[in-house]
C-alpha positions in Angstrom: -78.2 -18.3 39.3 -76.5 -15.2 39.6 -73.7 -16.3 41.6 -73.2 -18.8 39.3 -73.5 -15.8 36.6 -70.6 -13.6 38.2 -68.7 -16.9 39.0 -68.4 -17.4 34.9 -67.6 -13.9 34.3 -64.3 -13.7 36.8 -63.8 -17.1 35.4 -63.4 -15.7 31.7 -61.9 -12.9 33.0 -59.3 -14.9 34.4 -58.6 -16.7 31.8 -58.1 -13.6 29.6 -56.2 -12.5 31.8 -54.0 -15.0 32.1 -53.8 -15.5 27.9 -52.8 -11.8 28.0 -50.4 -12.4 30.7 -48.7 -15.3 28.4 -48.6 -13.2 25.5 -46.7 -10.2 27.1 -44.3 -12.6 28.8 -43.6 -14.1 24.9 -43.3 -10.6 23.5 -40.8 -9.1 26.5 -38.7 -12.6 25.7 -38.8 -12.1 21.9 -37.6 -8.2 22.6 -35.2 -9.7 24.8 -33.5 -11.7 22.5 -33.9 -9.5 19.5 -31.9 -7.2 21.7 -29.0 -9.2 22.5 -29.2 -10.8 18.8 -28.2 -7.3 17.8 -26.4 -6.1 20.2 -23.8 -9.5 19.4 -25.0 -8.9 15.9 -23.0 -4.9 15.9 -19.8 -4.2 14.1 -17.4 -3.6 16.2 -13.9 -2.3 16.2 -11.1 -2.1 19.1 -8.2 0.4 18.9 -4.4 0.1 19.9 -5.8 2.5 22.9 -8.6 -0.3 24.1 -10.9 2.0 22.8 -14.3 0.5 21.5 -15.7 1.7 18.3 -19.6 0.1 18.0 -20.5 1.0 14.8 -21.5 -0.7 11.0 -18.7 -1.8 9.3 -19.0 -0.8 5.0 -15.6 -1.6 3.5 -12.0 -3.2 5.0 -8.7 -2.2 2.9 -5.1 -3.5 3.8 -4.9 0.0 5.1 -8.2 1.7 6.4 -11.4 0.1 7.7 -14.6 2.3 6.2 -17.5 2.7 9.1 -21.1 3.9 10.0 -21.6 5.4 13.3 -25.3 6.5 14.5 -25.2 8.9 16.7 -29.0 9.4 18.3 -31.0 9.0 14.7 -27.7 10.9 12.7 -25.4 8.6 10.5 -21.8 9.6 10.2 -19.5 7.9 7.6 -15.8 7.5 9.0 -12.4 5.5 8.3 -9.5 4.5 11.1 -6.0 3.6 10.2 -5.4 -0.3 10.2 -2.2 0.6 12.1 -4.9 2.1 15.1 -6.9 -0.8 15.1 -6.3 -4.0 17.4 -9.2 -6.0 16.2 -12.6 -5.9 14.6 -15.3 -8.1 13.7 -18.8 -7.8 11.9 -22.6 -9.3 12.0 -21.4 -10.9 8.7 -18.0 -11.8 8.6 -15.8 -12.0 11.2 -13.2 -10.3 9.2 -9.9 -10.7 11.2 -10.7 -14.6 12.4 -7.7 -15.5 10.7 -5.7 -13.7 12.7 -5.6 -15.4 15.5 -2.0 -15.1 16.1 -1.4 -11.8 15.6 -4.7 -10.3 16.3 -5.9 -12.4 19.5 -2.2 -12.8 21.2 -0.7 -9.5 20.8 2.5 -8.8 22.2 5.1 -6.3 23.6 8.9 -8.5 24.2 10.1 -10.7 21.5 12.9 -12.7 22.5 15.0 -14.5 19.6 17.5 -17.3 20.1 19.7 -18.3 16.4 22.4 -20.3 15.2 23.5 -21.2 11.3 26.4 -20.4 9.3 28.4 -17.3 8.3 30.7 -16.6 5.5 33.6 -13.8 5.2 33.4 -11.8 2.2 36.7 -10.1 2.0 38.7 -10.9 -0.8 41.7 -13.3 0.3 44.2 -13.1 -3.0 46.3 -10.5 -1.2 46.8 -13.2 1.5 47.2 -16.0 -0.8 49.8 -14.2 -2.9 51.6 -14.0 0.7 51.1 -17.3 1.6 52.8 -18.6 -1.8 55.7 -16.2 -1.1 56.6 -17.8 1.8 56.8 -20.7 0.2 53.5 -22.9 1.0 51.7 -24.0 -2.4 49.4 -22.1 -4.4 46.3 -24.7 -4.2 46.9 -25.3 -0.6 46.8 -21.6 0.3 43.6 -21.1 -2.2 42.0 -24.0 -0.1 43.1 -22.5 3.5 41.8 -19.2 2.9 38.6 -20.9 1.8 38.3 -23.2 4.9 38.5 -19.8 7.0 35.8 -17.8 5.0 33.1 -20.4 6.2 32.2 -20.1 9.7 29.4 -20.5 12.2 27.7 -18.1 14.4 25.3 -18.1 16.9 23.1 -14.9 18.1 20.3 -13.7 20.5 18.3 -10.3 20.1 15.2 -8.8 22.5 13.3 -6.6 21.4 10.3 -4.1 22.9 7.1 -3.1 20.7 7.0 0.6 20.7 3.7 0.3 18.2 2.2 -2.2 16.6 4.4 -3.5 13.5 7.8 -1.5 15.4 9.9 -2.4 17.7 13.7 -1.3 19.6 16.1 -3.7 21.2 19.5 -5.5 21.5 21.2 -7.4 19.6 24.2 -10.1 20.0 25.9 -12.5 17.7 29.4 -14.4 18.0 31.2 -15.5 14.3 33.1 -17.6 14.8 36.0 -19.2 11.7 39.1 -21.4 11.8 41.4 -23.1 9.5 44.5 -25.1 9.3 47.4 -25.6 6.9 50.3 -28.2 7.8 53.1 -27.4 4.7 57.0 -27.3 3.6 57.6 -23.0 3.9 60.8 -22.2 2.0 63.0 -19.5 4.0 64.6 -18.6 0.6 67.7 -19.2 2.0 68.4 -21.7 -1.1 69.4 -24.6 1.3 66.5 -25.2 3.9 62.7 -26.2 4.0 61.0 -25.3 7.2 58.0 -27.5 8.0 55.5 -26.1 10.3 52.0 -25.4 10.4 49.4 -22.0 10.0 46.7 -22.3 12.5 44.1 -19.5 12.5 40.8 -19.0 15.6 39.2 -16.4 14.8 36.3 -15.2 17.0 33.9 -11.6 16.7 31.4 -10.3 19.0 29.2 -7.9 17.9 26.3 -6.2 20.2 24.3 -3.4 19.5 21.1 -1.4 19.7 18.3 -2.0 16.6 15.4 -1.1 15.2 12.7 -4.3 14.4 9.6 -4.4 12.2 7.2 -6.9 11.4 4.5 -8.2 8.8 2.0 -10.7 9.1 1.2 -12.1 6.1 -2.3 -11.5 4.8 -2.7 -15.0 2.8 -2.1 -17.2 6.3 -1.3 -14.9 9.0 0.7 -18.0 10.6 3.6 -16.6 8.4 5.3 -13.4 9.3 8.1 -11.1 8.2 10.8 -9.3 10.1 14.0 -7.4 9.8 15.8 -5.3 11.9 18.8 -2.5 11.5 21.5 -2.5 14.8 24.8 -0.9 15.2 26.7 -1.2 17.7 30.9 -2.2 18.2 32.5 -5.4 17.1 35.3 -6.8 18.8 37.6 -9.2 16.8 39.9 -12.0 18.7 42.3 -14.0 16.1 44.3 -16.6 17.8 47.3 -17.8 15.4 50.0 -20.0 14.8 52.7 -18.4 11.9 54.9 -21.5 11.2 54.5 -22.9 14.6 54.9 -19.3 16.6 51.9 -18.2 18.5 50.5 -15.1 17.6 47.4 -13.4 19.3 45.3 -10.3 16.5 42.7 -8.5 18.5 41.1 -5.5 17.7 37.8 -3.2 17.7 35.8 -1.7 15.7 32.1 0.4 14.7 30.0 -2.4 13.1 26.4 -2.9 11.7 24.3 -5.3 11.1 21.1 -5.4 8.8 18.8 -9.1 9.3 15.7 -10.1 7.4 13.6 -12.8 8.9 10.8 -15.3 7.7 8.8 -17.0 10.7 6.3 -19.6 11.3 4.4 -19.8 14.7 4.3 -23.3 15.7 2.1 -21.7 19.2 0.4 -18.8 19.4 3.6 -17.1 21.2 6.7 -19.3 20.0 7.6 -19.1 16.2 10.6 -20.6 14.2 12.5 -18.9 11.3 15.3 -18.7 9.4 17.5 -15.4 8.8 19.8 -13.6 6.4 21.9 -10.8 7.5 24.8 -8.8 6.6 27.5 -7.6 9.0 29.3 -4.7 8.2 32.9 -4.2 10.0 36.4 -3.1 9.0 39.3 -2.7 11.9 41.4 0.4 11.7 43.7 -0.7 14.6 45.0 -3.9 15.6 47.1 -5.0 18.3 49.7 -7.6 18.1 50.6 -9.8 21.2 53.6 -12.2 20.3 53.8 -13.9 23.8 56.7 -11.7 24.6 55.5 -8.1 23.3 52.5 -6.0 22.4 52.5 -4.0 19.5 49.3 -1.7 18.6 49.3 -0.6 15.0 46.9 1.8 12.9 46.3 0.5 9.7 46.6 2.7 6.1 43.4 2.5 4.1 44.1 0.0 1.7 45.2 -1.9 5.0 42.2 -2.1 6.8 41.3 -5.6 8.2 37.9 -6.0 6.4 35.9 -8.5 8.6 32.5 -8.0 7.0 30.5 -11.4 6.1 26.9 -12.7 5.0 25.2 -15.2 7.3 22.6 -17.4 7.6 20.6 -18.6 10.2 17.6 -20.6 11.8 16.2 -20.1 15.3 13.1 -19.5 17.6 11.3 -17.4 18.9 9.5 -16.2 22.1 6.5 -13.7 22.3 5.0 -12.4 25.7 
């Protein structure tokens, strides 16, 4: 009987044992996982140095992002820069989900590839009242100098992220405008007409050093603003034909250029855009090669060969 007695206690004991067991292996699992819940569950905030900020985000501006740091069982209240800041998220909202194209596929190169149309915006009635002296006819020369103000240009530009929404880089474009005239030119010699024709080619390229910025836009960060300053030197190529005589214009020059930009990104790293940009140049020395001779002239003032124009453009571009 009393081994049967002590043969029920350890029994019960056991089984206590075990129930107690059971119930500290659920409440270790519940910490557990209330641990990790909250750990996921903390603000968090990563700066432009791949620092980590774990903290309780209060408040997000387009310009600061508002915080609650506990250090040991002291709360300190603090704001960062959005311009320092990489990417955050919080236990309620992840805030910058959106931005998966500028936030999760940051990037330091952006390589640009363009093409479109350019137009010269030098007046052309000095050249026309020329033209008409020399006999060609007033509508005609209107319509030639017209034909030569619309061109096409084509362009490439890489540039390096210094911070987050700046950038330095190179620029290159090629203009690119041509017209032709076939027409009776009167020698005013009061007996002949000479027919013949005015052919002009004429070609710039421009490459200099810029300054890029961006901006993603808030609404759909898919969309994104750019622009960029460069100067650099132009150098201007006019191949001619004056009533049937060859005639080869070159010339260089200071130039600068000022682009604005609209993009879309089809992939996280390749976007496509379209462009407008002014390019400012005027030559103050031009060369004159007749086949036969070279003459190099400097040019007054009023004389100087204004070859500034408006252009616009569509392309792609490459992030890495």
């Amino acid at each position: 009987m009393l081994n049967k007695y002590f043969k029920a206690i350890i029994s019960k004991t056991l089984r206590y044992s075990k129930m107690i067991f059971m119930n500290i292996k659920t409440i270790l699992i519940l910490t557990f996982l209330s641990f990790v819940f909250l750990a996921k569950s903390q603000d968090r905030i990563i700066t432009t140095q791949n620092d980590t900020i774990n903290c309780k985000i209060s408040k997000v501006t387009s310009s600061n992002i508002f915080f609650t740091l506990k250090t040991g069982n002291v709360l300190t209240k603090g704001k960062i820069d959005r311009n320092r800041v990489l990417n955050y998220s919080s236990e309620n909202t992840r805030i910058d989900d959106n931005l998966d194209i500028a936030i999760k596929y940051p990037s330091r190169w952006r390589l640009g590839l363009s093409g479109g149309i350019n137009y010269l915006t030098a007046s052309s009635s000095e050249a026309e009242t020329n033209l008409v002296q020399q006999g060609a006819d007033k509508q005609a020369a209107k319509s030639y100098y017209n034909d030569l103000k619309l061109g096409q240009n084509i362009g490439a530009d890489l540039h390096y992220m210094i911070a987050k929404t700046y950038g330095i880089g190179l620029v290159y474009k090629l203009y690119s405008n041509n017209s032709l005239m076939e027409t009776f030119f009167d020698p005013h010699d009061g007996v002949n007409l000479i027919f013949g024709k005015i052919h002009e080619k004429i070609f710039v390229n421009y490459g200099g050093i810029s300054f890029y910025s961006e901006q993603y836009m808030k609404a759909n960060p898919r969309w994104k603003w750019s622009s960029y300053y460069s100067a650099g030197i132009s150098f201007y190529r006019d191949e001619a034909v004056i009533v049937n005589t060859p005639v080869l214009l070159t010339g260089k020059a200071f130039a600068t250029n000022l682009d604005l930009g609209l993009e879309y990104f089809v992939f996280p790293r390749i976007s496509a855009g379209i462009n407008l940009s002014y390019f400012l140049s005027s030559l103050k020395k031009i060369t004159l090669n007749d086949g036969n001779s070279t003459l190099t002239q400097d040019l007054d003032k009023k004389s100087y060969e204004n070859i500034s124009r408006v252009d616009l453009s569509v392309g792609i571009r490459f992030y890495r």
